[in-house]
C-alpha positions as a Markdown table, in Angstrom:
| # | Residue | x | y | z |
|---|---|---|---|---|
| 1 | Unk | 13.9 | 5.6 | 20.2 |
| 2 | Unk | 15.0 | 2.2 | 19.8 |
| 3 | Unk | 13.7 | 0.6 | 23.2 |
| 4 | Unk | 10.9 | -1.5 | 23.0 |
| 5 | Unk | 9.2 | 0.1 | 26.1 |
| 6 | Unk | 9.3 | 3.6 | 25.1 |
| 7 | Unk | 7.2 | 2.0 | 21.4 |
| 8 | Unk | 3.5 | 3.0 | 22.0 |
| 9 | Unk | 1.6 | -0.3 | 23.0 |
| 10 | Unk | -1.8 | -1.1 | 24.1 |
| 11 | Unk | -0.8 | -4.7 | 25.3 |
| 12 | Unk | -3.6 | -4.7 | 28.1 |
| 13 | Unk | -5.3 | -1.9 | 28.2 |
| 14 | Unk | -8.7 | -3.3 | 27.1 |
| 15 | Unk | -7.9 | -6.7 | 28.9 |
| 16 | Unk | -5.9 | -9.5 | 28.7 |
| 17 | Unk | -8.1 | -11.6 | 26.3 |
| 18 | Unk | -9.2 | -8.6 | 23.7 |
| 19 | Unk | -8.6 | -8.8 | 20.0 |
| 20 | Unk | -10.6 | -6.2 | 19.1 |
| 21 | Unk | -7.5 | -3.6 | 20.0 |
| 22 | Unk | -7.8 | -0.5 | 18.9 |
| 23 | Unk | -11.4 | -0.8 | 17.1 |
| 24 | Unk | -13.2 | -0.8 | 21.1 |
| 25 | Unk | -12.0 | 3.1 | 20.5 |
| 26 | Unk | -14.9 | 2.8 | 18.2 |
| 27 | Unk | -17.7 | 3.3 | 20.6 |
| 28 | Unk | -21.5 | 4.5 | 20.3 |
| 29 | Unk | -20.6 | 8.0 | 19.7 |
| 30 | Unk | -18.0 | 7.7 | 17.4 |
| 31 | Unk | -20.4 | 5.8 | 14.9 |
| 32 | Unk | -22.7 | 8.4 | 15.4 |
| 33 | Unk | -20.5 | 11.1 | 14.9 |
| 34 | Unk | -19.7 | 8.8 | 11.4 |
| 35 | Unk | -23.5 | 8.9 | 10.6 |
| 36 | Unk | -23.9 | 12.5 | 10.5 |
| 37 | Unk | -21.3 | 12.8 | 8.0 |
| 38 | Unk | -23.8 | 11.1 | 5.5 |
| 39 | Unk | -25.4 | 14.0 | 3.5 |
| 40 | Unk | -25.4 | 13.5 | 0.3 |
| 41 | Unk | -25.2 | 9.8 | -0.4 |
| 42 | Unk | -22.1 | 10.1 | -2.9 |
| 43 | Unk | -19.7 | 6.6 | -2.5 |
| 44 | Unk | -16.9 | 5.4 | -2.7 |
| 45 | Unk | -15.2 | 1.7 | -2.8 |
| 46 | Unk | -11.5 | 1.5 | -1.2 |
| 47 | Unk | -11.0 | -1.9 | -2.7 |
| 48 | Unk | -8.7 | -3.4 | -5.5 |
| 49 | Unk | -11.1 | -5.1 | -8.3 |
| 50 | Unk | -10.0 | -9.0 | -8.6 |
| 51 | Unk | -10.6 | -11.2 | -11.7 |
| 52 | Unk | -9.6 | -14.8 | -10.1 |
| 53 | Unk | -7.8 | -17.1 | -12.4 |
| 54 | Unk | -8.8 | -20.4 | -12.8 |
| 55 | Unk | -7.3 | -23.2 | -10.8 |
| 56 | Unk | -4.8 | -25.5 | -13.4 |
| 57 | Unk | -2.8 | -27.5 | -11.0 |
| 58 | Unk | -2.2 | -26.9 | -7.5 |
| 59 | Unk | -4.5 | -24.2 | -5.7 |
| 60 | Unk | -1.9 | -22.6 | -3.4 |
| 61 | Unk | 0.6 | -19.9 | -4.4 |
| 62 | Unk | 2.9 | -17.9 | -2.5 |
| 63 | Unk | 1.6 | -14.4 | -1.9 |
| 64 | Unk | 5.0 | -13.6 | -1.7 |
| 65 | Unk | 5.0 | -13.5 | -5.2 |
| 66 | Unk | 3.9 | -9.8 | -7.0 |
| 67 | Unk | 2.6 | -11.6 | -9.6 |
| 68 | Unk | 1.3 | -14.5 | -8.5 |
| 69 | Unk | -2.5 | -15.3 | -8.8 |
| 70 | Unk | -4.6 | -13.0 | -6.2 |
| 71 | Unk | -7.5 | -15.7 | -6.4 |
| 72 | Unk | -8.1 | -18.8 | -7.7 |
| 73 | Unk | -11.3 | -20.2 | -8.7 |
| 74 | Unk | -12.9 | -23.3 | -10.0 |
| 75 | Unk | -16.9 | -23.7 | -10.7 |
| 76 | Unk | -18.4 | -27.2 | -10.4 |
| 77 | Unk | -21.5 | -28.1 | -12.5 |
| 78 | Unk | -24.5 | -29.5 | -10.3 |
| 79 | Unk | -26.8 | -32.0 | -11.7 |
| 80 | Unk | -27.7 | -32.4 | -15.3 |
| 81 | Unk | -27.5 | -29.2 | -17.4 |
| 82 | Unk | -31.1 | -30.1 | -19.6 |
| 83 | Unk | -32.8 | -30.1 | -15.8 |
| 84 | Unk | -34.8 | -27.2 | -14.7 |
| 85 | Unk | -32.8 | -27.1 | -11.1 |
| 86 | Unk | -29.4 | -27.6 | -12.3 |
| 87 | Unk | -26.7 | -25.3 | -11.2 |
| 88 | Unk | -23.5 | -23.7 | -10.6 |
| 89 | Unk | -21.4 | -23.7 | -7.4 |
| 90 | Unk | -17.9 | -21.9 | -6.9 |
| 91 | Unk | -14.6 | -23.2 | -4.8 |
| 92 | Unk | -12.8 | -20.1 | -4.3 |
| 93 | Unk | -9.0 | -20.3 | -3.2 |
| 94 | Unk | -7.8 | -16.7 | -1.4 |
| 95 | Unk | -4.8 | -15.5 | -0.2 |
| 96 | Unk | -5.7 | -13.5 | 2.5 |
| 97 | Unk | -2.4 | -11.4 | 2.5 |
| 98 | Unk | -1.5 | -11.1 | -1.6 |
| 99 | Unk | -0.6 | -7.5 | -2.4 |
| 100 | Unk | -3.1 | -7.3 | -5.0 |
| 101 | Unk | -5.9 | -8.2 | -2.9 |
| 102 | Unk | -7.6 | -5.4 | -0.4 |
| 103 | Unk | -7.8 | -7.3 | 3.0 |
| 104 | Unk | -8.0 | -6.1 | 6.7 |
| 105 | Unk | -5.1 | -7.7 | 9.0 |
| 106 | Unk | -5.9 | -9.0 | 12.4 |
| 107 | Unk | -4.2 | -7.8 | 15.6 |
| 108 | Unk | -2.5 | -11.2 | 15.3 |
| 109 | Unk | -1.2 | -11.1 | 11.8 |
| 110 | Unk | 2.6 | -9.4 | 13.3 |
| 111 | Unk | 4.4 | -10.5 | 16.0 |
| 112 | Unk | 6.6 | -8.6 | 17.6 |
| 113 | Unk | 9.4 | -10.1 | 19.8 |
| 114 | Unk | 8.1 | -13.5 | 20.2 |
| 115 | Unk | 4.4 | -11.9 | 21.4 |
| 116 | Unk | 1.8 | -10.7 | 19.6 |
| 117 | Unk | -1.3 | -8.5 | 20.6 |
| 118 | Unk | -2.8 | -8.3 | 23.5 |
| 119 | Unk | 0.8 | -9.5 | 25.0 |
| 120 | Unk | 0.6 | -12.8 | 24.3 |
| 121 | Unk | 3.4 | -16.0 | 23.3 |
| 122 | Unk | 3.3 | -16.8 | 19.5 |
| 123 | Unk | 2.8 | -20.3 | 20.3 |
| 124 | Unk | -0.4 | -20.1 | 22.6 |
| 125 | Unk | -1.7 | -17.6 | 19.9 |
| 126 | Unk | -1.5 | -19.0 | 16.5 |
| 127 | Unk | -1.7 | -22.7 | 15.3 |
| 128 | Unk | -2.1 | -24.1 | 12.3 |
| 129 | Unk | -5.4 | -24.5 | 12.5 |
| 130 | Unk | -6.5 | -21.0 | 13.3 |
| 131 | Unk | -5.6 | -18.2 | 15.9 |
| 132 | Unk | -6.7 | -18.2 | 19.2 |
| 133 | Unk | -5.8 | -14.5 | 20.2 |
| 134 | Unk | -6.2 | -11.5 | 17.9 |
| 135 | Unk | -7.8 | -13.2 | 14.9 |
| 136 | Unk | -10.5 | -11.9 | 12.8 |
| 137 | Unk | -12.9 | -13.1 | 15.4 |
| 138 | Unk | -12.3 | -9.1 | 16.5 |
| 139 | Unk | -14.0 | -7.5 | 13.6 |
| 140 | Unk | -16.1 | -10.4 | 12.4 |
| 141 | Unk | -18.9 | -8.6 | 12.9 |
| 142 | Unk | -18.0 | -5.3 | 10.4 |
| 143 | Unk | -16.4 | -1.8 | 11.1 |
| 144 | Unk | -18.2 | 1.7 | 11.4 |
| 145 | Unk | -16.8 | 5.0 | 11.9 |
| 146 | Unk | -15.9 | 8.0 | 10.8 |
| 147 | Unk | -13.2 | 7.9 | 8.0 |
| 148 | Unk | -10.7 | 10.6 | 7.5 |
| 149 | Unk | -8.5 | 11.2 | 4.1 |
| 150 | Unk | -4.9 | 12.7 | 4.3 |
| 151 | Unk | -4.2 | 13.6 | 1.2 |
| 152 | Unk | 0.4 | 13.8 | 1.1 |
| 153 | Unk | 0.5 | 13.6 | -2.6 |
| 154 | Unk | -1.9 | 16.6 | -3.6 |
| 155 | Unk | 1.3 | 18.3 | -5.7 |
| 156 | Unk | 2.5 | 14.7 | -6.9 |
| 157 | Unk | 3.4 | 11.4 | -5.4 |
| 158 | Unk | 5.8 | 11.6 | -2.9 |
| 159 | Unk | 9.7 | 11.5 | -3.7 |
| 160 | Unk | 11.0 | 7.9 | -3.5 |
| 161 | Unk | 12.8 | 7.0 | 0.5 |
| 162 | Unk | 10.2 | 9.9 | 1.4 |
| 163 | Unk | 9.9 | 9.3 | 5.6 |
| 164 | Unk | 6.0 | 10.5 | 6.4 |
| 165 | Unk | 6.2 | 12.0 | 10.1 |
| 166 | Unk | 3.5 | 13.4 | 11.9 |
| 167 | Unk | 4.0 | 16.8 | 11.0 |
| 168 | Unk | 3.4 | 15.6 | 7.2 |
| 169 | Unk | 0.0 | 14.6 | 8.5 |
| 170 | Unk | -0.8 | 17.5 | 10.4 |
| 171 | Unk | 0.1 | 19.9 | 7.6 |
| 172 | Unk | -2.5 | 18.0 | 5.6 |
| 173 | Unk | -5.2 | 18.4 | 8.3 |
| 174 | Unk | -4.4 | 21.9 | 8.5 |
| 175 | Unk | -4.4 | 22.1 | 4.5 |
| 176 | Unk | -7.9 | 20.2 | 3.9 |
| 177 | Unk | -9.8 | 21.7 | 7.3 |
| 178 | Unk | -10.6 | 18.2 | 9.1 |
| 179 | Unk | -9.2 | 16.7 | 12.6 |
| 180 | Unk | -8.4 | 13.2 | 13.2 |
| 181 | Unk | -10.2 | 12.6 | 16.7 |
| 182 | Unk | -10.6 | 9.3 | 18.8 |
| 183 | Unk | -12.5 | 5.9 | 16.7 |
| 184 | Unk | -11.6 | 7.7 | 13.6 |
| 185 | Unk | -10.1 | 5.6 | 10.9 |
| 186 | Unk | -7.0 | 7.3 | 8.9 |
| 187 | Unk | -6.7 | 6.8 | 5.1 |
| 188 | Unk | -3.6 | 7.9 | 3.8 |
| 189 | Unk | -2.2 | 8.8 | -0.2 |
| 190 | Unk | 1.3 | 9.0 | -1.1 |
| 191 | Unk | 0.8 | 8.6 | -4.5 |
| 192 | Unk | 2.1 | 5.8 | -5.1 |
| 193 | Unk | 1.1 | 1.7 | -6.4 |
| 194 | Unk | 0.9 | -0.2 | -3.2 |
| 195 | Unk | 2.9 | -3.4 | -2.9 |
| 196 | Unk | 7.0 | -3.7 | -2.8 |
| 197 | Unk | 8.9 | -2.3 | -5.3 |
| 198 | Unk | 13.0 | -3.8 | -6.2 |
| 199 | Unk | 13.9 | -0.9 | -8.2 |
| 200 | Unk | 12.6 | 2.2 | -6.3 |
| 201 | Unk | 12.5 | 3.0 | -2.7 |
| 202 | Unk | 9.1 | 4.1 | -1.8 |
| 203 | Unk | 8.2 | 6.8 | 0.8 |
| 204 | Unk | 6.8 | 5.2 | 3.8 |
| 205 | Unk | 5.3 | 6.0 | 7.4 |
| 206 | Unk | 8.1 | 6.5 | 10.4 |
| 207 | Unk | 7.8 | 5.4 | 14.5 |
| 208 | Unk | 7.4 | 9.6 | 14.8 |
| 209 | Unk | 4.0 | 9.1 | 12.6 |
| 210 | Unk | 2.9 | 6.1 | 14.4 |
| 211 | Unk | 3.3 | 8.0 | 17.9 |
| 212 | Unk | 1.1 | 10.6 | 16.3 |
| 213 | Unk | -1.5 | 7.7 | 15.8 |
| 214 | Unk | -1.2 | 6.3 | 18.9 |
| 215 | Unk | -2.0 | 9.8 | 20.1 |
| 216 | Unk | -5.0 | 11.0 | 18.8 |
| 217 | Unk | -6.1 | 7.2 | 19.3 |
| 218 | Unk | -6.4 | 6.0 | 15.5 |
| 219 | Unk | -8.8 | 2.8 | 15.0 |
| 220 | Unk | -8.0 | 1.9 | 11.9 |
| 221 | Unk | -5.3 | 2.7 | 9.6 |
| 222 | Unk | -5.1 | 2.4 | 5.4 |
| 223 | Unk | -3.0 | 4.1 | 3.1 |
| 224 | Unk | -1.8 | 3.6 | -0.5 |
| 225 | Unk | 1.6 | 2.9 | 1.1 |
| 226 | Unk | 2.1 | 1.6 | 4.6 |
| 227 | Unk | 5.4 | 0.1 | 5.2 |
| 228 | Unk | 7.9 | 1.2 | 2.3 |
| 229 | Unk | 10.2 | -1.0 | 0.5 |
| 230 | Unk | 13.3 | -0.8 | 1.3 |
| 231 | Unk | 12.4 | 0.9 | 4.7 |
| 232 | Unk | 12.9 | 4.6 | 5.7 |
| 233 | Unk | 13.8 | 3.2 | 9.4 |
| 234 | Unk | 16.7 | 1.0 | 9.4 |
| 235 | Unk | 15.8 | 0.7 | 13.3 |
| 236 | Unk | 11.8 | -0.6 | 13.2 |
| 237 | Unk | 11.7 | -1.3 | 9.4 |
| 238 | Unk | 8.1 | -1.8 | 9.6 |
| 239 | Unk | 6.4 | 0.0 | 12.0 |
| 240 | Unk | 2.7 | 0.3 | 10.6 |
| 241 | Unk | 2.9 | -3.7 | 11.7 |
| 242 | Unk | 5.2 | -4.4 | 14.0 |
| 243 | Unk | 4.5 | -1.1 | 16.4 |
| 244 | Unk | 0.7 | -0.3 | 14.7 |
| 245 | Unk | -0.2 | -4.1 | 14.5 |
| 246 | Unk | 1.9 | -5.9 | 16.8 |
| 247 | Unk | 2.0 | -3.4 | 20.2 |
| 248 | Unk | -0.7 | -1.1 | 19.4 |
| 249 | Unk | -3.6 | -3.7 | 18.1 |
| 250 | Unk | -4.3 | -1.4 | 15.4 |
| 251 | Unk | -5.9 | -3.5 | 12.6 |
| 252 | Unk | -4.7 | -2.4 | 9.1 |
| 253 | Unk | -6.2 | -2.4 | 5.8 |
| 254 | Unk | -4.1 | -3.4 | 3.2 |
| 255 | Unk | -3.7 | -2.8 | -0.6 |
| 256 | Unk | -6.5 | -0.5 | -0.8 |
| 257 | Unk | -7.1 | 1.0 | -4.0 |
| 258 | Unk | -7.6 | 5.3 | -2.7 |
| 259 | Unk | -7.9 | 6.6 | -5.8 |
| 260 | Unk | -11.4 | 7.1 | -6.5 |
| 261 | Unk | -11.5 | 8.1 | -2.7 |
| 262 | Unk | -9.4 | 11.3 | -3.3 |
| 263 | Unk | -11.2 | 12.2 | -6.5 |
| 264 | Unk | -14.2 | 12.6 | -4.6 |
| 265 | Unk | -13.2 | 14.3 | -1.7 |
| 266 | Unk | -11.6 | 16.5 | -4.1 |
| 267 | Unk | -14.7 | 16.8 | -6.1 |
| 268 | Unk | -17.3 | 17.7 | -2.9 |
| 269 | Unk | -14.2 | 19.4 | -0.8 |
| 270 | Unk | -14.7 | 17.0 | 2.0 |
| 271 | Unk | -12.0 | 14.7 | 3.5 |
| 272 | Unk | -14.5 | 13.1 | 6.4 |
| 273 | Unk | -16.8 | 10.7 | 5.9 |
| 274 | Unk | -18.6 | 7.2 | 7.4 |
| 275 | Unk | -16.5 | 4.7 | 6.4 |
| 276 | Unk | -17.6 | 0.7 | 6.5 |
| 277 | Unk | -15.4 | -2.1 | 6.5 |
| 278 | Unk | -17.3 | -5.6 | 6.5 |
| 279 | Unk | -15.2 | -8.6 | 5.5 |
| 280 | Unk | -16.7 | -12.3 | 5.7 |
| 281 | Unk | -17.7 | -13.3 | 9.0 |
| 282 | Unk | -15.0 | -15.8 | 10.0 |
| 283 | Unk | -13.6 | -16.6 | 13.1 |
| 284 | Unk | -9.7 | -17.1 | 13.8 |
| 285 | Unk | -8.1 | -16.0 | 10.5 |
| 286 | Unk | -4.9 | -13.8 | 10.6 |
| 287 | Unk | -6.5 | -11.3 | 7.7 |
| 288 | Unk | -9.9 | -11.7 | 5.9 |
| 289 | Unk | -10.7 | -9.6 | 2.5 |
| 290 | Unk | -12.5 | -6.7 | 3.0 |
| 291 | Unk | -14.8 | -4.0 | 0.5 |
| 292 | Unk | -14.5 | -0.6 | 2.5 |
| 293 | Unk | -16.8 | 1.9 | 1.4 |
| 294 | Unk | -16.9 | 5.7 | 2.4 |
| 295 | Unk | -19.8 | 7.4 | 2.1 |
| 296 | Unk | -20.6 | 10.9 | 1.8 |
């Protein structure tokens, strides 16, 4: 369906002013529900590993670029090197959105039709200087809940142009014995490298899956593919942020590395878990990088 009103949205339904969107789904219960899936104490990170490269000229670089650096770094020396209290400090340059960094989006980070979440104007959200509705201010303080995997690639990765639908996630509930309910957070493997490709078109999530997510009221959403490149929907070409980010307030998690995720729910045959997202605590940022860790 191609009219905007009949696009899940939560554009006031937590208040006019809320940029926590759909992480309030998150409540007392659901954590707890999260903490009771700790029994063994086996881990996992969901995060790319970064080795910044050193800063040579100027420190900003497009993240448009695939290969451009993910981080840049520079370390300054403090005080004299024979002293006893001499030491080491770090400027770090990062580009929040870079497709080879892991980073959690902000309900502001896609507008969609000159508004962004909860329903406000582009201009009276975002500035230069920082973002005054939606920013990272909403998760600032850290993410707990209950994680679930949905495992689409367990006979290979998924063919190229492959359209994910809600029946593709369902079929995997049924196939690894969990339910996504209400808080829960949804990790999702294609099988797949995540960032754009130009020579393949990569499988990617449809507005039929995001209804689904809308439904069983999804808080948080990462997945080895998101988006695909070119896009299986010629109509909403990127729904997991224009309709997930951009109507629903669902923050994302970007570039996450599932991997070692999937090996271990495959080793203990568990897809549920208490999953922790905690990037730094900084206000009125559009994305921040994040660590998530499941644990078991």
């Amino acid at each position: 369906m191609s009219n905007a009103e009949e696009l899940p949205s939560n554009w006031g339904r937590w208040g006019d002013e809320d940029d926590k969107g759909t992480l309030n789904l998150i409540t007392d219960e659901v954590r707890a529900r999260a903490a009771a899936e700790v029994r063994t104490g086996h881990w996992a990170s969901l995060a790319m590993p970064i080795e910044p490269a050193a800063i040579m000229s100027g420190p900003f670089v497009p993240s448009t670029i695939k290969e451009s650096p993910v981080q840049q770094l520079v370390v300054h020396q403090v005080g004299d090197p024979g002293d006893t209290s001499c030491a080491h400090v770090d400027v770090l340059i990062v580009t929040n959105h870079h497709p080879r960094s892991t980073h959690l989006d902000s309900v502001s980070h896609i507008s969609n039709n000159g508004m962004v979440y909860p329903g406000k104007p582009v201009a009276e959200a975002i500035t230069p200087a920082g973002v005054r509705f939606g920013s990272s201010t909403g998760f600032r303080a850290g993410i707990v809940t209950r994680g679930v995997l949905l495992d689409l690639a367990v006979d290979g990765p998924l063919p190229a142009g492959y359209a994910v639908t809600s029946e593709d996630l369902e079929s995997a509930e049924k196939r690894q014995g969990v339910h996504v309910e209400s808080g829960d957070a949804l990790v999702v493997r294609m099988g797949w490298e995540f960032g754009p490709s130009l020579e393949v078109s990569q499988p990617g999530i449809t507005v039929d899956a995001i209804r689904w997510m809308h439904r069983r009221e999804v808080s948080l959403y990462a997945g080895d593919v998101g988006d695909g490149y070119p896009s299986v929907d010629p109509v909403h070409p990127t729904p997991l942020h224009s309709i997930g980010i951009g109507r629903m307030g669902m923050p994302l998690v970007d570039a996450p590395n599932v991997e070692e995720l999937v090996v271990l729910c495959k080793e203990l045959d568990r897809y549920s878990f208490m999953l922790t997202a905690a990037p730094p605590r900084v206000s009125n940022a559009t994305g921040l990088p994040v660590n998530p860790i499941a644990l078991f």
